[in-house]
N, C-alpha and C positions, 0 to 999 in steps of 0.2 A: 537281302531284299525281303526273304519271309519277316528277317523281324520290325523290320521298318512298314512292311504290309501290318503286322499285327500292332505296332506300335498306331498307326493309323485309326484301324478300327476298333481298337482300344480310348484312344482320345476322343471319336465318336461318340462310344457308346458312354464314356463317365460325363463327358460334357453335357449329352444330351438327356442324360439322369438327371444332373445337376440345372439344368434349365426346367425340366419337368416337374422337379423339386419344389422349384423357387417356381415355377408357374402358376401351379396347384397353393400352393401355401397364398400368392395373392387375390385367388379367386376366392378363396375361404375367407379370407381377410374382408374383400367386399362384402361374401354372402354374411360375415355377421358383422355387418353393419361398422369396420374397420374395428371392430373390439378383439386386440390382440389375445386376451386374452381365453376367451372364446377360443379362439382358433389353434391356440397351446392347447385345451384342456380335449379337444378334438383330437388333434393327435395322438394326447398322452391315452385314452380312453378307445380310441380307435385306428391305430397305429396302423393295422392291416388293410384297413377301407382307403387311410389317407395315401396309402402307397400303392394301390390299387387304380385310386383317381390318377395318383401320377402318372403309374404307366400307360395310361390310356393320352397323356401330352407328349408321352415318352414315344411313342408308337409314332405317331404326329410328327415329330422332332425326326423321329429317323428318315421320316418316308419326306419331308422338306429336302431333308444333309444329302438324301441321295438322288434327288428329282435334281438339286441347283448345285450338287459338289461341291458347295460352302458353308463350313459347317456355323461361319459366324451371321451368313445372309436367314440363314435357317432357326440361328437360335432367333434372331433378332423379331423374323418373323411370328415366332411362335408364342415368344413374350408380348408382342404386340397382341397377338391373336387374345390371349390369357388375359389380359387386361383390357382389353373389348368385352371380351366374355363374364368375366367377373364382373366389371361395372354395370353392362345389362343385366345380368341375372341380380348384382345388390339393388339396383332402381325398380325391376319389378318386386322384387322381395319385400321392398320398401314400402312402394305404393300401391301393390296389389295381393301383399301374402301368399306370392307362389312364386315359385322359380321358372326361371328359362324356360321355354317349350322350343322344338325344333321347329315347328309352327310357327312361331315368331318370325321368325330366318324370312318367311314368305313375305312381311313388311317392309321388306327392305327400302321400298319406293315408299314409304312415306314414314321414311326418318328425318328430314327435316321437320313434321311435326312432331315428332316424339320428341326431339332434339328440344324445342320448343316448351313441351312440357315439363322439362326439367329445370332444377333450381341451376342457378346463375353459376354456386359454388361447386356443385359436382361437376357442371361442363369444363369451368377452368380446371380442376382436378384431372379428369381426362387427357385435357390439352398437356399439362407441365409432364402427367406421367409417360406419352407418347415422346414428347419432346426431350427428356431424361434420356429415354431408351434411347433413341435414335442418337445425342449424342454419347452417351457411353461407347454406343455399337462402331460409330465412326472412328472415334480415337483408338479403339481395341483394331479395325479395321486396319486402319492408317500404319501404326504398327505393326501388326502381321503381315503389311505388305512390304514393309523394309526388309523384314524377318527372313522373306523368302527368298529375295533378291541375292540377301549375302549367303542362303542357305538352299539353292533350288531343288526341285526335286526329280529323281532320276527313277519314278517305278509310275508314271501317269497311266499307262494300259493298266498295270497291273490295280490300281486304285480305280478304274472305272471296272473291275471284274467287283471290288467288294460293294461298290457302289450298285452297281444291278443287281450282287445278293440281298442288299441292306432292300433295295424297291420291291423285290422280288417278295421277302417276307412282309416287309410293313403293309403292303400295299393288301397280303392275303389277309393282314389282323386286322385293317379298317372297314375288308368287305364283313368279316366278321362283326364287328362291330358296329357295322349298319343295319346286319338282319338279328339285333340283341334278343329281339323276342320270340324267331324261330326257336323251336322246341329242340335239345339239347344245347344250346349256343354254348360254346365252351368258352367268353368271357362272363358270361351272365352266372353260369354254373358255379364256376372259379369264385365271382364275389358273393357269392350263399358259402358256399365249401370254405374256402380258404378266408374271405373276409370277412366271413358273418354277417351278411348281407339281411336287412328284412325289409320286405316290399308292401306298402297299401296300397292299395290300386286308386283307393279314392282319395288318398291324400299326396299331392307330390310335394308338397311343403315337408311334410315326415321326413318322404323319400331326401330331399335333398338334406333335411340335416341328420339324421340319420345314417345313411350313407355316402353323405358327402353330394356337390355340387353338380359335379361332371357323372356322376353315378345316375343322379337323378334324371339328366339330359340323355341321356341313354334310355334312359327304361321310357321316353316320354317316344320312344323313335316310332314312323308309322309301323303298326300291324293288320290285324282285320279292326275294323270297324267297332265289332259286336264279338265278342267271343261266343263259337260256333255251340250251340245246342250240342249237349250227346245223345237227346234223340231226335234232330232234324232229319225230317225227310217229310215229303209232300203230303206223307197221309197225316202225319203232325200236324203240320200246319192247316190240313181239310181240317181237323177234328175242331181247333182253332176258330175258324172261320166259322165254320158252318154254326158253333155253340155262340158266338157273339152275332154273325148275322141275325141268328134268332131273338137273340135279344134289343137289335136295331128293329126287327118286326112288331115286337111287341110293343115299343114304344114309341114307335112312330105309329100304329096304330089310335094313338089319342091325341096327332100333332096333323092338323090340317095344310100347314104351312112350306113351301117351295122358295126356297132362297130367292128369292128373283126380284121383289120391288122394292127394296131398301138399302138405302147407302150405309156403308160399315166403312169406319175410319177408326185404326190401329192408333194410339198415339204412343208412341216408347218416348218418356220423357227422359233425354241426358243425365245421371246422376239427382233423378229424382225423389225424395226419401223427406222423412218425418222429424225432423230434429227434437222435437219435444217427446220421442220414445227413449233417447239417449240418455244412459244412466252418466253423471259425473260433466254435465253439461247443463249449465243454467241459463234458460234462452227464454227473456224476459216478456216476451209475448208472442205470440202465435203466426208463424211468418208464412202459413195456407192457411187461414181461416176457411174460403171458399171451397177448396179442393175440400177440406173437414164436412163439410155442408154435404157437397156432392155424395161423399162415402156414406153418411149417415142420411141422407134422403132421399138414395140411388139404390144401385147394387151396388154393394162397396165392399172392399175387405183389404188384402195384404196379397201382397207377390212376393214368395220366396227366390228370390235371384241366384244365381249359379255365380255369379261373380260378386269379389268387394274391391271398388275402387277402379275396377274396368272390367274387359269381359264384356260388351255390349253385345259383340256379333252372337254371343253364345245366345242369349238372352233371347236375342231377335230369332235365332234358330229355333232355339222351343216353341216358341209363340206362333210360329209359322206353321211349322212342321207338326208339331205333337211328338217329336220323338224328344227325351231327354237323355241329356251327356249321362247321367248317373251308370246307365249299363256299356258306357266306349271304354273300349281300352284303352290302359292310359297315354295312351301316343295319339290318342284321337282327340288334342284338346282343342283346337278350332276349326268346326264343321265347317263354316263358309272358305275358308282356304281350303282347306284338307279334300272336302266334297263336291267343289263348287260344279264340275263337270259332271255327279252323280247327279245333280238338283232335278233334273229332270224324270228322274224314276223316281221319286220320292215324294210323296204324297203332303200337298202343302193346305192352307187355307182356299187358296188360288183353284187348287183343285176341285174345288166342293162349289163352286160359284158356276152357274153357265155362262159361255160365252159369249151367246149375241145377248145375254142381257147385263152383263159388265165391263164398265173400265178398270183396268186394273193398273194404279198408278204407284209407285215407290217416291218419296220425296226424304232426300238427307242433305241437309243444308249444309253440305260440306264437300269437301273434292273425294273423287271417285275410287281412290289408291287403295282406298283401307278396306282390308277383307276381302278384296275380288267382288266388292258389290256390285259391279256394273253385270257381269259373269254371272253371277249366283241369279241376281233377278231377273237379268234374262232366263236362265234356263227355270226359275218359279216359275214364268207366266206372266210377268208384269210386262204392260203394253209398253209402259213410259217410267222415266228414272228420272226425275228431275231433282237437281245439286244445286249446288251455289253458284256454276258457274250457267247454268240454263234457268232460275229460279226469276220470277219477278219481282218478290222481294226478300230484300236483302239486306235492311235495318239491321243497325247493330246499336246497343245500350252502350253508351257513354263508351269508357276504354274498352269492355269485351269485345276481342276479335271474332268469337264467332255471330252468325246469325241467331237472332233475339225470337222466342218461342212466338211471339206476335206477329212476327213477319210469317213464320211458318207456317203457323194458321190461317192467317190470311191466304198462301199459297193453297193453302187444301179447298176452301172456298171457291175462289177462283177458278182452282180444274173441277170443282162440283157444277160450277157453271157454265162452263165451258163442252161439257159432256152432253151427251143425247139421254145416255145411257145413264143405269146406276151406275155408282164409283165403289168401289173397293179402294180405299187408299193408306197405303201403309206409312206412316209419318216414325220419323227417326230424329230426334231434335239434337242440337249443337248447345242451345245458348249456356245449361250449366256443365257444360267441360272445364275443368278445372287445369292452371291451377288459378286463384280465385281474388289471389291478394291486392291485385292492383287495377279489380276492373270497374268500381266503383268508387265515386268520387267520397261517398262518406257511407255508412250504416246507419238505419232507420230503428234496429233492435239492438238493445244492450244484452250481451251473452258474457258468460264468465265459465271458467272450467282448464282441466289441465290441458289443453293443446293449444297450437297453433293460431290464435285470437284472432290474428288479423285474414287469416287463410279462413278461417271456419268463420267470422264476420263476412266476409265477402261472398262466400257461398249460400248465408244464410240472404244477405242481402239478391241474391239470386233468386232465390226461390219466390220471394215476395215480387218480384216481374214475373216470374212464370205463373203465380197466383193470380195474378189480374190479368195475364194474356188469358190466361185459359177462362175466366168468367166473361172478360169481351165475348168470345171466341163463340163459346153456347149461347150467349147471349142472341148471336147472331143466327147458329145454329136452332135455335128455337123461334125465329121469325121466316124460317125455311118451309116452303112447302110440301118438301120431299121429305119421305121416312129418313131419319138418319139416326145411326149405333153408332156410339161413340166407346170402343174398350182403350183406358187410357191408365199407363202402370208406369211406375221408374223402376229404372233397370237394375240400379245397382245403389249403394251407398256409395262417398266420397271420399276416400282416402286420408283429408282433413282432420280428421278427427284423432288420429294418432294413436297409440298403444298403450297407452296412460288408462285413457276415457274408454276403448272397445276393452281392456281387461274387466271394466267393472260391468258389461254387458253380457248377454247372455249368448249363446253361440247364433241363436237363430234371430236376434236382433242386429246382429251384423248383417243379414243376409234379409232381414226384410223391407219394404217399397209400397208404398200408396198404391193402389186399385181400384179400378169403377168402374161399371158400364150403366152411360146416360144412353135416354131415349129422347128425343123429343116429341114423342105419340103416345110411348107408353110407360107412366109412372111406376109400375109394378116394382119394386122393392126386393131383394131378397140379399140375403146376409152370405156374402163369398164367404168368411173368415181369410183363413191363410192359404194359398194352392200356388200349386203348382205353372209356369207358364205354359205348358206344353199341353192345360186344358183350356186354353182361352177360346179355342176352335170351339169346344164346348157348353161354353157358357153363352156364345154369340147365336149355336143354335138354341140354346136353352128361352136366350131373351125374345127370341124372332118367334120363338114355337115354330121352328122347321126341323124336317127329317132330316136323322141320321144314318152314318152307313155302319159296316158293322164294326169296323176301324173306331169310329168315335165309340160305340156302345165297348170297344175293349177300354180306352179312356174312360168313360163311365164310371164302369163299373172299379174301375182301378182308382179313378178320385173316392168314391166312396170309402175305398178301404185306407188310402194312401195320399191322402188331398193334397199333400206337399212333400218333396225329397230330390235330394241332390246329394252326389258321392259325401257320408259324412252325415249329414242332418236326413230324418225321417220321419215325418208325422203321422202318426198313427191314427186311423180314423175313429180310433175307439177310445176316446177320453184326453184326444189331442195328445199324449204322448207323445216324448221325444225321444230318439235313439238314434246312436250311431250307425249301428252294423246291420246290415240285412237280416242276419239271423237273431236279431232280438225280437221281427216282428211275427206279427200268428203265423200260425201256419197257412191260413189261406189268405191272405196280403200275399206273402213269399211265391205262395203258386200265380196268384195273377200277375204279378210281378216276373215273373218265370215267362209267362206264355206271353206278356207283355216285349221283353226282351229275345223270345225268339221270332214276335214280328218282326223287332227290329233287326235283325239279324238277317232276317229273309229278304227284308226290300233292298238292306245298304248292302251286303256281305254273299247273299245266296243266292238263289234261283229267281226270288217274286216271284213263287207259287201265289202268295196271296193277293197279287195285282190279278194274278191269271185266274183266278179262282172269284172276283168281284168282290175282293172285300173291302176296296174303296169305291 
């Protein structure tokens, strides 16, 4: 019987190696884009990280074999699991240059849009590779069930004893491997020591090819928020406060103005960007002449985006809030899932408005799944949330399924009319989500260049509706009797463009988006250049001439030195320089930036000493 017990968990554990193997090996296969061989020169180059990743499938595979006592229900499941996992992680990698987030996982209710989003080719892919497994898994089944019949087994107790040891251990290595970024974690540890692990905190695209796929999913798990100050404590954060309040004294000292009688509308336009900035793309004429006009006869400049090709909710978090992703740790990659129950202690635009003299509306012309945004804006402060399925209209352009920026506008209109009160209204557009090839019946501009023609034709054909909705729009807005601020940016570039045409650009021409703030009262002019979205809050009091508190005067003073940066890209406010790493800039950029990131730490991670203290 002992040897029949070890003959047992012997076949367990090389089987479940042998699944972990071939698990890991197809994931890889996705993340580089099915280029085998890539994925050979991965192993040959990092043998120790590739067998690393496995044992973490391998871990997985055991703690299956000994939940369901089958070791072939168990591999079947873990292969499947593996080829979920790979495929996701290669379509984000694809269309948005980063890997897997655990964050992700939280979307689950609106995968049939995602599903959607996808080319026709990789779904059927999905499909044949699930359908493969499952029959392989059957026939190997079918057979080991004959197997038994003529060979039964006579040690079942003694098999459920190794069965509770195999749950017993796997079950301690996954709690382990949920808290990766507790301080000592002995797998985290293991992949530095033994695989040679190396980690950037700002890049998890590194992270995954670097150390592999499943390594990177790991280091992305939640921790704190804000990595803790090593000198937080309350008189910190007074010294903080009290040195920025004074500088909100000072400058509100020559600002007469109280937020209170002017309507402010947010536009974040969908996938809104500049095609004629793109190197290795010939786009025969000008597909926003208008939007061009606004930037150069408005306040106009550049939005450096935190995402390429998606990433909206990020975006909309900056802009709202003031805080930016640059200082989370890297498990903190989607604030409106991750935070959405902190929203409330968190200091937003919403906040700085009074409230018997505003409405505060959110309008996304799309259903409510994505991001916890129904959640989030409620706990911002938004009165009203109005979607596509509450929206009055709801025009859509020729084949585009989503709502057309014209109707959206139109929407914003409408609640400005409908109100007593000023509006605060934050607008989230739909019409250029991509992907782009079949939602117009022909193109109006000839473009030529290495990608995708008919995809990046379709997208460009986009933007020329969102050019003339948005001139109606002011149009109308300027036969208005009421003040109204219009701050209006795209969030991110489009994916379209392909790796051919963004190689010959520049790191930060990936990442940058059209900006403006129109008045229709007050012409005044000034030159944004390039910033950041996390000072839009700043600029809107800039345009109005209203008081700041000392929270913005830390923004302030931090645009001045740092007017744009996200983990990776860093503008220096002294000669616009560009760098990568924190430590390339001055020394006192690094210190604002310092005291800047242990507010953040104190509202989302600490006490809010500095809510208690009045610094919002």
């Amino acid at each position: 019987m002992t040897v029949n017990l070890l003959y047992y968990l012997l076949t367990i554990l090389v089987v479940s190696l042998g699944i972990a193997l071939l698990g890991n090996y197809i994931i890889q296969i996705f993340f580089e884009n099915y280029n085998i061989g890539a994925v050979d020169s991965f192993i040959e180059m990092r043998t120790r990280l590739f067998f690393f990743n496995a044992i973490i499938i391998f871990i997985l595979q055991i703690w299956f074999t000994s939940l369901f006592g089958n070791i072939l229900i168990s591999s079947l499941i873990t292969l499947l699991l593996s080829i979920l996992f790979g495929f996701a992680n290669g379509q984000k990698v694809l269309f948005r240059s980063e890997p897997l987030f655990p964050s992700d996982l939280l979307m689950i209710n609106d995968l049939p849009f995602m599903i959607n989003s996808l080319e026709e080719s990789s779904v059927k892919l999905l499909i044949w590779l699930g359908i493969i497994s499952l029959l392989f898994f059957t026939v190997v089944f079918i057979g080991l069930k004959k197997w038994k019949k003529k060979h039964p087994t006579k040690f079942k107790g003694s098999k459920r004893g190794v069965r509770l040891f195999l749950f017993v251990i796997s079950s301690i290595c996954l709690v382990q491997l949920m808290s990766f970024h507790n301080p000592g974690n002995f797998f985290k540890e293991k992949f530095v020591e033994v695989g040679h692990a190396e980690w950037q905190t700002h890049s998890q695209i590194y992270n995954a090819r670097r150390n592999g796929p499943i390594a990177a999913f790991l280091y992305t798990l939640s921790g704190d928020v804000v990595a803790k100050p090593e000198d937080y404590s309350q008189e910190y954060i007074k010294r903080i406060v009290d040195k920025y309040n004074k500088k909100a004294d000072e400058k509100n000292s020559t600002r007469s103005e109280v937020l209170d009688d002017v309507n402010i509308v947010y536009v974040m336009n969908e996938s809104f960007s500049d095609p004629m900035k793109i190197n290795g793309l010939e786009v025969e004429s000008d597909p926003i002449p208008f939007t061009r006009s606004i930037i150069e006869n408005y306040s106009g400049g550049s939005s450096l985006s935190q995402g390429y090709g998606g990433g909206t909710a990020n975006i909309e978090f900056e802009a709202l809030t003031g805080l930016s992703l640059e200082p989370m740790m890297p498990g903190m990659t989607t604030p409106y899932t991750q935070l959405a129950s902190k929203m409330k202690e968190i200091p937003t635009m919403l906040s700085f408005l009074p409230e018997d003299s505003y409405e505060k509306t959110a309008i996304h012309p799309h259903h409510t799944q994505m991001y916890r945004r129904t959640e989030v804006y409620k706990n911002m402060g938004f009165g009203e949330f109005l979607y596509n399925e509450t929206m009055n209209n709801t025009e859509k352009i020729e084949n585009n399924p989503f709502i057309s920026d014209s109707a959206a506008y139109q929407e914003v209109i409408e609640q400005m009319e409908k109100t007593d009160k000023k509006d605060f209204i934050h607008l989230v557009t739909m019409q250029n989500h991509g992907p782009y090839s079949d939602f117009y019946s022909e193109s109006k501009i000839n473009i030529s260049g290495d990608a995708n023609l008919e995809e990046v034709s379709g997208y460009i054909q986009g933007l020329t509706h969102s050019d003339r909705a948005l001139e109606e729009w002011l149009v109308k807005l300027d036969q208005s009797e009421e003040k109204v601020v219009v701050l209006f940016w795209g969030d991110h570039l489009p994916s379209s463009y392909g790796d051919n045409i963004m190689k010959e650009n520049s790191l930060v021409t990936k990442y940058e988006t059209p900006l403006f703030i129109y008045s229709n009262y007050n012409n005044e002019q000034k030159e944004l250049g390039l910033i950041s979205p996390i000072y839009f809050m700043n600029e809107i009091f800039d345009a109005t001439n209203s008081k700041i508190t000392g929270y913005h005067a830390l923004l302030d003073t931090l645009q001045e030195n740092l007017p744009a940066f996200e983990k990776g890209i860093y503008i220096d406010g002294d000669g616009n320089k560009v760098v990568q790493k924190r430590a390339e800039l001055p020394a006192e950029t690094q210190e604002i930036l310092y005291e800047y990131e242990a507010i953040m730490y104190d509202m989302t991670s600490g006490i809010n000493y500095s809510k208690k203290l009045g610094f919002y």
